[in-house]
KOLLO-499978 format. One line per field, with one value per residue: residue in one letter; residue number from 0; x, y, z of N, C-alpha, C in turn. Coordinates in pm, whole numbers, plus 50000, padded with zeros to 5 digits. Atoms other than C-alpha are relative to their C-alpha. Layout:
BEGIN
resn = (A:...)
resi = (NUM:...)
nX = (X:...)
nY = (Y:...)
nZ = (Z:...)
caX = (X:...)
caY = (Y:...)
caZ = (Z:...)
cX = (X:...)
cY = (Y:...)
cZ = (Z:...)
//
This chain:
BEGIN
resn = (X:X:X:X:X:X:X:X:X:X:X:X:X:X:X:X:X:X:X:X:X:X:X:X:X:X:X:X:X:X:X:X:X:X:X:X:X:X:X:X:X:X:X:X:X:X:X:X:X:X:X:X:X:X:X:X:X:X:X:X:X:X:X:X:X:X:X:X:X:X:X:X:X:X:X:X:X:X:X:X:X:X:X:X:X:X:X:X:X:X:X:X:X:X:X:X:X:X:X:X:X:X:X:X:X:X:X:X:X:X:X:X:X:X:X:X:X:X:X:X:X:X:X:X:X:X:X:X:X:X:X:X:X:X:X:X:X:X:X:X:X:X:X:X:X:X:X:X:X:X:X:X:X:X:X:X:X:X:X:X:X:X:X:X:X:X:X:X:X:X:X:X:X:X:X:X:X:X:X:X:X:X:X:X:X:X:X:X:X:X:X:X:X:X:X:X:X:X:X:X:X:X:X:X:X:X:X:X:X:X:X:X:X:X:X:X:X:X:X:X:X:X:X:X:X:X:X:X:X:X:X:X:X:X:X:X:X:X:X:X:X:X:X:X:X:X:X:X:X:X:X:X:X:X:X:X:X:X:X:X:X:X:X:X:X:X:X:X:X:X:X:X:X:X:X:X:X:X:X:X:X:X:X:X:X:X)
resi = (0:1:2:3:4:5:6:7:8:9:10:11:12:13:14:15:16:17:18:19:20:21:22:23:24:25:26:27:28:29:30:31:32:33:34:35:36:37:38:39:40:41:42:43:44:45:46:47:48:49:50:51:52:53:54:55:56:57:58:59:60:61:62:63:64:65:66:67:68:69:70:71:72:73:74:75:76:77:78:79:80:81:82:83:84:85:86:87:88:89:90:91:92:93:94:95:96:97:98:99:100:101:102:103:104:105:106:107:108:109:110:111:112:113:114:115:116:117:118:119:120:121:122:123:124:125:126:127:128:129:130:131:132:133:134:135:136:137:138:139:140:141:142:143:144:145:146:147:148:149:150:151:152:153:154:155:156:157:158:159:160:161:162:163:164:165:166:167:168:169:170:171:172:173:174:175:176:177:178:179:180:181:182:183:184:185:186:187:188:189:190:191:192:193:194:195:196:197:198:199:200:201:202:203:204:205:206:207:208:209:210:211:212:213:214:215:216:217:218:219:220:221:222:223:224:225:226:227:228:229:230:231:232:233:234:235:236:237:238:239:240:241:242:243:244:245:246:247:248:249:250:251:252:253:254:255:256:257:258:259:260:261:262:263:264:265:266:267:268:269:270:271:272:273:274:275:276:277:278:279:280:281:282:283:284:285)
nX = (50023:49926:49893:50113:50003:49897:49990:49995:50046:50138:49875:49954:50151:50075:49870:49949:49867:49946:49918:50027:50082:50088:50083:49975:49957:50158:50060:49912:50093:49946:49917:50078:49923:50108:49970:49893:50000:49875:49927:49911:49953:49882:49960:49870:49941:50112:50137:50021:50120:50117:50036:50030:50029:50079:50129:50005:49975:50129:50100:49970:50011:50117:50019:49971:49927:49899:49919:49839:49935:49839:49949:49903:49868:49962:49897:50048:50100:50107:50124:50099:50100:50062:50147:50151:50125:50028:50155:50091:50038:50172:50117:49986:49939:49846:49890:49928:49806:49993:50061:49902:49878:49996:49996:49868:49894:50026:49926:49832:50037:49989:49836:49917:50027:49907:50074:49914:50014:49893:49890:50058:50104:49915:50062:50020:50079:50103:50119:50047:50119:50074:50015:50113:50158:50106:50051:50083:49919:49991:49872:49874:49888:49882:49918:49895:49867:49860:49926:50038:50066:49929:49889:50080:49953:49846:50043:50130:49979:50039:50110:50003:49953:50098:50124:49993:50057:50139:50126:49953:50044:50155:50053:50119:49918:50118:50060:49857:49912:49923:50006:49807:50007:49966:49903:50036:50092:49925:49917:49890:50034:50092:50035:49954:50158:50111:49907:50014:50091:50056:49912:50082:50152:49988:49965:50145:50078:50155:50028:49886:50115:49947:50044:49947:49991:49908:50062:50100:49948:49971:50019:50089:50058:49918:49841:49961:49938:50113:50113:50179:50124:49990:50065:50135:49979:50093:50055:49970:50099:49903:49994:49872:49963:49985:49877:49825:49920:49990:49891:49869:50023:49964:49861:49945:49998:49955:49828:49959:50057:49883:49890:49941:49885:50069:49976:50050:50121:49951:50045:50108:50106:50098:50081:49987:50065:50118:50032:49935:50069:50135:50148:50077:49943:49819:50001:49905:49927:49993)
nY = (50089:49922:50079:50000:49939:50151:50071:49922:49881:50054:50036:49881:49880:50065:50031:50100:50008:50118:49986:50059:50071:50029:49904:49893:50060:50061:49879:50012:50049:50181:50033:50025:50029:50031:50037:50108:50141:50062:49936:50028:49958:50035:50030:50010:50161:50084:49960:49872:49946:50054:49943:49901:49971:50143:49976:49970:50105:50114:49949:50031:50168:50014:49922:50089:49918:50105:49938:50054:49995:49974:50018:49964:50101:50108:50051:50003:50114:50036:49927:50124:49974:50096:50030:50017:49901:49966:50013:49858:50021:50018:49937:49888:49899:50032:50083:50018:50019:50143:50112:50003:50058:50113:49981:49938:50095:50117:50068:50074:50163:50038:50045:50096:49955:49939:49889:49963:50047:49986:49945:49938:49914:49881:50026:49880:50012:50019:49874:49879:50088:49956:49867:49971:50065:50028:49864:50020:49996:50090:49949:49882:49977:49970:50019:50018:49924:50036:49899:50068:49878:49871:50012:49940:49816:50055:50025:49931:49975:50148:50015:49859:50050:50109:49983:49945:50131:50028:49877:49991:50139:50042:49986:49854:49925:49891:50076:50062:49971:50067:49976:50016:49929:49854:49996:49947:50112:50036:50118:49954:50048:49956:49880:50025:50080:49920:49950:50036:49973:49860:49940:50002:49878:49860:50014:50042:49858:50066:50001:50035:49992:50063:50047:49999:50147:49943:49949:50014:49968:49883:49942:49949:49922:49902:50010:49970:50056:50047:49886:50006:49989:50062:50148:50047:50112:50101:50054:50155:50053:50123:50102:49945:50031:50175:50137:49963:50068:50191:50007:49993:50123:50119:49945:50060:50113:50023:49967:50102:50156:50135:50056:49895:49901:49887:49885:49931:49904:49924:49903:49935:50056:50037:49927:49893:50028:49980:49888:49897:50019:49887:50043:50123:49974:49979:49841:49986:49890:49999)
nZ = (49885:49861:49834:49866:49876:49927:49898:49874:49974:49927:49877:49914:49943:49906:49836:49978:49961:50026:50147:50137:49990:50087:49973:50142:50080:50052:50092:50096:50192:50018:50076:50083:50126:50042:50094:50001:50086:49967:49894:49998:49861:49967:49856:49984:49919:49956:49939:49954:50044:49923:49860:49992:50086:50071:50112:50150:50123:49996:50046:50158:49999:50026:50147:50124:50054:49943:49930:50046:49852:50029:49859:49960:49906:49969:50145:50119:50059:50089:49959:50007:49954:49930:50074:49978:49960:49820:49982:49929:49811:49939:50062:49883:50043:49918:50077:49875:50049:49991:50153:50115:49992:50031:50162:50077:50023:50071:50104:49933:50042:49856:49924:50071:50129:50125:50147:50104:50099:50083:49936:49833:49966:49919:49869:50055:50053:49921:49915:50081:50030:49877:49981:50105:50016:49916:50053:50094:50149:50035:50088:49993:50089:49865:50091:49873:50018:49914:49930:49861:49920:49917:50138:50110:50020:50066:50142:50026:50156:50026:49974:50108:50159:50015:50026:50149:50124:50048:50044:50131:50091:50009:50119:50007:49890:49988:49855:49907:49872:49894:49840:49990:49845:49999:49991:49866:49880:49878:50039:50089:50135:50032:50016:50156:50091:50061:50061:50169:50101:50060:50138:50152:50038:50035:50153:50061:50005:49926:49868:49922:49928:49890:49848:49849:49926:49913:49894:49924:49926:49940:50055:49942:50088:50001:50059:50121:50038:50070:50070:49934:50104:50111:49926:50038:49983:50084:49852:49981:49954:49879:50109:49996:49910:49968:50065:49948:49870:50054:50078:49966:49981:50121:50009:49906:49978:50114:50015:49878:50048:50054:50122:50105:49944:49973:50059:49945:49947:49960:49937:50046:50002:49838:50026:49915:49856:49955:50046:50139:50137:50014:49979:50129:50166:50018:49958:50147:50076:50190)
caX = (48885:48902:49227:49088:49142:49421:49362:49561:49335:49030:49333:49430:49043:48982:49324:49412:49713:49728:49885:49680:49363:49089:48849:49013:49080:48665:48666:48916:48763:48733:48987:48797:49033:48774:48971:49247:49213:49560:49774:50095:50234:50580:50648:50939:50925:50683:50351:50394:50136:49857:49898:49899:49701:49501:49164:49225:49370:49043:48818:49010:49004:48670:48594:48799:49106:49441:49721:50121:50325:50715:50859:51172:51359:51370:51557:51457:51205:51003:50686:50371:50078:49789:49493:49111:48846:48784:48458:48209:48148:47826:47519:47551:47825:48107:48382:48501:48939:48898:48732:48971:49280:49129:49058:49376:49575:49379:49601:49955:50041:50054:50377:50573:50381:50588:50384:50651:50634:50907:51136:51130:50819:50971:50866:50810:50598:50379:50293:50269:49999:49835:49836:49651:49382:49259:49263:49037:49293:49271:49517:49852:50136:50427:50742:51084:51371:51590:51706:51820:51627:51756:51946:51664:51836:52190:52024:51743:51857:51783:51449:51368:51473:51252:50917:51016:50992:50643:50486:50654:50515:50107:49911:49640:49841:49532:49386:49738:49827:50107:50112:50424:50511:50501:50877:50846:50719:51045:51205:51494:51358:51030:51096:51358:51076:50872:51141:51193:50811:50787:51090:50877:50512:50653:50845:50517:50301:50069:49932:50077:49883:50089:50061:50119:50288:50599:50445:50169:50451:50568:50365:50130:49838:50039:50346:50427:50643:50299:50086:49747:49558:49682:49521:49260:49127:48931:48715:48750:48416:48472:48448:48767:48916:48875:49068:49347:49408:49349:49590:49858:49766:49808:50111:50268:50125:50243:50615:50577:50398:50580:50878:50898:51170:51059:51251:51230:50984:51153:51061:50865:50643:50485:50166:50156:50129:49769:49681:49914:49666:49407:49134:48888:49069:49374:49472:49691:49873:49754)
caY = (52326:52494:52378:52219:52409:52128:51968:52236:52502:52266:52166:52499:52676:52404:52381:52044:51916:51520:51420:51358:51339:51148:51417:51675:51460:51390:51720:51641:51586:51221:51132:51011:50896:50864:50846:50608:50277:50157:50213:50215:50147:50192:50004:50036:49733:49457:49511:49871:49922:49705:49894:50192:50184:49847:50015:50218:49971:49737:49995:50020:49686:49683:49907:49686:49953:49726:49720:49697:49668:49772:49621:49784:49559:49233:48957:48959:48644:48511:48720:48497:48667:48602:48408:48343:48467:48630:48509:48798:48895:48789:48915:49195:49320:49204:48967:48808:48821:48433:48357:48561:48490:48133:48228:48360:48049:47803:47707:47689:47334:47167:47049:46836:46917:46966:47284:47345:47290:47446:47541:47638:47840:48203:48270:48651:48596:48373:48613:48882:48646:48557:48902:49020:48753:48786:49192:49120:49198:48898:49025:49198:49241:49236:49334:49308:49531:49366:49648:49557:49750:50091:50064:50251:50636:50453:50325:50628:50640:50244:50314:50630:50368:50089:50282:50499:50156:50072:50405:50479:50197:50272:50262:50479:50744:50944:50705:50612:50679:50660:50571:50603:50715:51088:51214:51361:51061:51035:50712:50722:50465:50571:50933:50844:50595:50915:51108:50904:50878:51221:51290:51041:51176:51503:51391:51192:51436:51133:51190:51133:51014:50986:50812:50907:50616:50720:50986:50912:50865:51211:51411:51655:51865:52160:52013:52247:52020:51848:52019:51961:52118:51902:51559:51388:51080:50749:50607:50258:50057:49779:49522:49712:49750:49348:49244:49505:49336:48959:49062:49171:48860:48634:48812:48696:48367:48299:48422:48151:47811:47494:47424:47794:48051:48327:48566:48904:49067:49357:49632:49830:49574:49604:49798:50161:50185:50243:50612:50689:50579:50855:50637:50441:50622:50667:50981:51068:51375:51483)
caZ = (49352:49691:49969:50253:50563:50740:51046:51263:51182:51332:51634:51739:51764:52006:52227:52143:52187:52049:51695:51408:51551:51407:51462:51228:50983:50925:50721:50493:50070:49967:49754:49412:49125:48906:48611:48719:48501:48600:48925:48933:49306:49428:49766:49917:50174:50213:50286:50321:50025:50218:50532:50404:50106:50083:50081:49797:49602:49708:49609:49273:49211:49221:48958:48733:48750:48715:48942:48913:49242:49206:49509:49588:49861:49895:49692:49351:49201:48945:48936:49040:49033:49204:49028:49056:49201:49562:49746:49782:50164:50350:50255:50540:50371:50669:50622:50923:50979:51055:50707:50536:50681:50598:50223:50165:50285:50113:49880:50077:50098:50398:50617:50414:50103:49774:49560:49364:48948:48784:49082:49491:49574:49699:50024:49910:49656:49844:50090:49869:49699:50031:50115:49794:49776:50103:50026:49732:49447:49254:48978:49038:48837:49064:48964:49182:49204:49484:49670:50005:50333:50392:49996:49809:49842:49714:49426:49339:48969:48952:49106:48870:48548:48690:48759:48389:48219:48352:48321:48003:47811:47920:47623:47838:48007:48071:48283:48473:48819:49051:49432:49559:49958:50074:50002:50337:50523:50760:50637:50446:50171:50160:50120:49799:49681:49657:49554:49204:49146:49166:48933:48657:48697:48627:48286:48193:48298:48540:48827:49110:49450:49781:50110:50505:50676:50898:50934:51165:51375:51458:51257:51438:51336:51388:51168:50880:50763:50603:50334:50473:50231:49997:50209:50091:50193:50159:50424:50540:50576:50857:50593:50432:50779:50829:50498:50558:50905:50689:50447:50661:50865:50550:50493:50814:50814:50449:50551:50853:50698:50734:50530:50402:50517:50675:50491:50552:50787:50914:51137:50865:50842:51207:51203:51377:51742:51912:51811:51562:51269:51122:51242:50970:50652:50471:50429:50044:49931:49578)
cX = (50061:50094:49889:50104:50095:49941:50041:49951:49824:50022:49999:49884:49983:50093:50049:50135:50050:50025:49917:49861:49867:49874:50018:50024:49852:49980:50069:49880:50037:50109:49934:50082:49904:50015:50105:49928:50099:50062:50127:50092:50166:50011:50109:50048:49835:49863:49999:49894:49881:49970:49973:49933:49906:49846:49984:50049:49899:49925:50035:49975:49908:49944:50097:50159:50148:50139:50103:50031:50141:50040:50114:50087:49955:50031:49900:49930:49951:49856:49864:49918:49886:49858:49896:49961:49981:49852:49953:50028:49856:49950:49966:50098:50162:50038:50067:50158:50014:50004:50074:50102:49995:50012:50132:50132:49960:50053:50162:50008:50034:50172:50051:49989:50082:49906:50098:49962:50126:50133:49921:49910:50124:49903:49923:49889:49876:49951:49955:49869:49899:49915:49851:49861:49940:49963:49898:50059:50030:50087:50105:50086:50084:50146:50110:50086:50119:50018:50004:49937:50132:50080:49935:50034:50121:49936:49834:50003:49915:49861:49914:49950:49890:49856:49967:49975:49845:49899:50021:49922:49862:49949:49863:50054:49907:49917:50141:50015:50065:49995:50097:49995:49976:50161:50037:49951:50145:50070:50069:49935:49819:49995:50097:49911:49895:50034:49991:49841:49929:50087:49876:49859:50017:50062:49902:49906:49864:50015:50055:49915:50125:49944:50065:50025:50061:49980:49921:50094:50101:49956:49887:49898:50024:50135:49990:50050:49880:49911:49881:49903:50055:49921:49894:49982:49886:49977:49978:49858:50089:50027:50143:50140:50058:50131:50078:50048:49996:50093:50132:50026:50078:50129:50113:50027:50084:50183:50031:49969:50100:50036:50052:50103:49931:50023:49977:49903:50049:49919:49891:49903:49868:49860:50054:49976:49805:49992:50083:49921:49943:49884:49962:50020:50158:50019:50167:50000:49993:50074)
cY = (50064:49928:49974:50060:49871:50026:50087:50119:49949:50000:50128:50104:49893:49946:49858:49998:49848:49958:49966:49995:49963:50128:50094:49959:49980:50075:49990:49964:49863:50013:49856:49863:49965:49908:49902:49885:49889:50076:49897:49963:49978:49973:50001:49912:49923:50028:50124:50049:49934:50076:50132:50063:49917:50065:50091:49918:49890:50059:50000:49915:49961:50035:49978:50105:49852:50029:49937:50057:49966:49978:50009:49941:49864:49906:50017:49851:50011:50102:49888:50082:49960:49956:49962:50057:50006:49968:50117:49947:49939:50106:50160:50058:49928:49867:49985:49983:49835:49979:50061:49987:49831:49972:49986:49891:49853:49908:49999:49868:50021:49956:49893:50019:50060:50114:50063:49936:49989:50012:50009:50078:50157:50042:50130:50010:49896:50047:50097:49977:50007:50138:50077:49947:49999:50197:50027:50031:49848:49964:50096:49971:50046:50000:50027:50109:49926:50091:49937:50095:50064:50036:50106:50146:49961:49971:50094:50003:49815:50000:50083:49912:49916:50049:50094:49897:49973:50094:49986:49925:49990:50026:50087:50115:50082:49954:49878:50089:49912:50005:49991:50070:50169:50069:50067:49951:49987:49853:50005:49914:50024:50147:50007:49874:50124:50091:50010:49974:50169:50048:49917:50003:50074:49972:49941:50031:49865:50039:49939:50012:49947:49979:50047:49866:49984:50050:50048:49979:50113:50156:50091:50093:50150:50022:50091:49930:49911:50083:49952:50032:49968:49834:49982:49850:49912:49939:49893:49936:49884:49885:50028:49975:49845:49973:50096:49924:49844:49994:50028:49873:49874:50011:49960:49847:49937:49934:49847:49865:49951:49982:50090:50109:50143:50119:50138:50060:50103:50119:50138:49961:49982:50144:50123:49981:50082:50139:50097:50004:50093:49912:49922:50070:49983:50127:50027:50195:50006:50139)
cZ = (50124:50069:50091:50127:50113:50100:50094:50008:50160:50150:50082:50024:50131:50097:49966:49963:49954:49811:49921:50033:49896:49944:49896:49865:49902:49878:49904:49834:49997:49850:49896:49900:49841:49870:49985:49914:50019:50108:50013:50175:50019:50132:50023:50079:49965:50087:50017:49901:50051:50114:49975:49883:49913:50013:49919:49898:50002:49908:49823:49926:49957:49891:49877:49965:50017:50055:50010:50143:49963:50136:50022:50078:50006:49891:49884:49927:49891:50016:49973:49999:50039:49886:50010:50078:50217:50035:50007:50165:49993:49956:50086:49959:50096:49988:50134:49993:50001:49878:49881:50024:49886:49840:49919:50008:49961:49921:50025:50049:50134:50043:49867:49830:49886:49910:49872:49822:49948:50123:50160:49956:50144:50074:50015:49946:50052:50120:49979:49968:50090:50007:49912:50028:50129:50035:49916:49865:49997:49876:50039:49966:50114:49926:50116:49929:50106:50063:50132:50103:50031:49836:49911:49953:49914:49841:49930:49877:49935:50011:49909:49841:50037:49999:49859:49927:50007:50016:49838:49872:50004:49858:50003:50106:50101:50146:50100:50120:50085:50142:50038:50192:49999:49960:50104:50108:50121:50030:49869:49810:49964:49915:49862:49906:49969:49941:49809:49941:49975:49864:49838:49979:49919:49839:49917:49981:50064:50093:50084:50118:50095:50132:50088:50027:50118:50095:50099:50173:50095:49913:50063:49883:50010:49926:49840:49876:49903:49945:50000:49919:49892:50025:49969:50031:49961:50144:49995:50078:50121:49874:49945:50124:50023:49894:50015:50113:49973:49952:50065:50144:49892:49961:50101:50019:49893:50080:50119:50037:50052:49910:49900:50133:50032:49942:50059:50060:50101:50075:49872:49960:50092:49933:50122:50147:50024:49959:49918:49886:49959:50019:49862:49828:49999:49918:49813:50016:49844:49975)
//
């Protein structure tokens, strides 16, 4: 399988001079998985696998592959996952942000409203939820670690043991992959979140699929520091587009209902500024 030719070879025949641009990025290989069946994701804050990774995990999804979410910081909960069925889009294919924001908070109770059964409703896990179902993952296995933000390098051995338990244990290794950050993305818990899933790929011998996120924020197409012809990406229909910006919508609204606690929503939750993004993909390190 040939390297692709990075981004600052396309950059520097043609004088430019701005970071990442969309433009060089077009030529990049799609990023397939063909054989995934199961995906393993390691997030290291909230919402950071939606923003930077919700339409490959849609597209997965689709094709019936199933998906585990190791959420590294915030308090530790009950695991709810999410259940029933996502509407199809319109018959055109697009999916307005109105009608899925609206989808996705269908079932948060109203002001005063008790939803509770067994215990409080965690404020976490119902935006996580949210989040999902108006993404179109209608199953996810969510599993907590607690770590607090910025904690994830202090505790890398903890993080190492927790995504070793739920690789460890697939019963189809063959068709297993992990998503985990770049270890080179330019945030301290991201880049030891990619750290420990690289240490247990490599003893398992799975694949291993990372994301840009950071660094879209100071990462040029001249940066060495990024292996370019290792980038591959996945192109974002608008439809796509829409429920990433529903889900991290739903995700907000969730954290900010009546009568629930907002809990964390911390600064790595904001989306990128105006032309840091790669445009209508997302852009992985295999």
């Amino acid at each position: 399988m040939a390297d692709f030719a990075g981004p600052s070879d396309a950059l520097r025949d043609a004088g430019a001079s701005v970071r990442a641009p969309w433009s060089a990025l077009e030529t990049l290989r799609p990023l397939t998985l063909r054989s995934c069946r199961r995906i393993v994701v390691v997030a290291p804050h909230p919402r950071d696998e939606i923003r930077a990774a919700g339409g490959l995990l849609r597209r997965l999804a689709s094709r019936h592959a199933e998906v585990d979410v190791l959420s590294l910081t915030e308090r530790p909960t009950l695991s709810c996952p999410p259940t029933g069925p996502v509407d199809d889009p319109a018959p055109d294919g697009r999916v307005s942000l109105d009608d899925l924001v609206a989808g996705a908070l269908d079932d948060l109770p109203e002001d005063g409203e008790d939803d509770s059964t067994d215990g409080p409703v965690d404020p976490d896990e119902a935006a996580a939820e949210a989040a999902y179902r108006a993404l179109g993952l209608s199953v996810v296995r969510r599993h907590r670690l607690g770590l607090p933000d910025g904690g994830v390098a202090a505790a890398e051995s903890d993080v190492v043991a927790a995504v070793s338990e739920i690789v460890g244990f697939s019963d189809d290794p063959g068709g297993l992959c992990v998503l985990a950050p770049w270890s080179g993305d330019g945030d301290d818990d991201h880049e030891a979140a990619g750290r420990a899933a690289e240490v247990v790929t490599a003893a398992y011998r799975v694949r291993l699929v990372r994301w840009l996120d950071r660094a879209w924020t100071w990462a040029g197409p001249d940066s060495a520091e990024v292996p370019w012809r290792r980038a591959r990406q996945v192109l974002l229909t608008d439809t796509l587009i829409e429920r990433k910006h529903a889900a991290s919508a739903a995700f907000t609204a969730a954290l900010t209902a009546p009568g629930r606690d907002a809990g964390h929503d911390g600064e790595h939750d904001a989306e990128l500024p105006d032309g840091w993004a790669p445009g209508p993909r997302e852009v992985y390190l295999v």
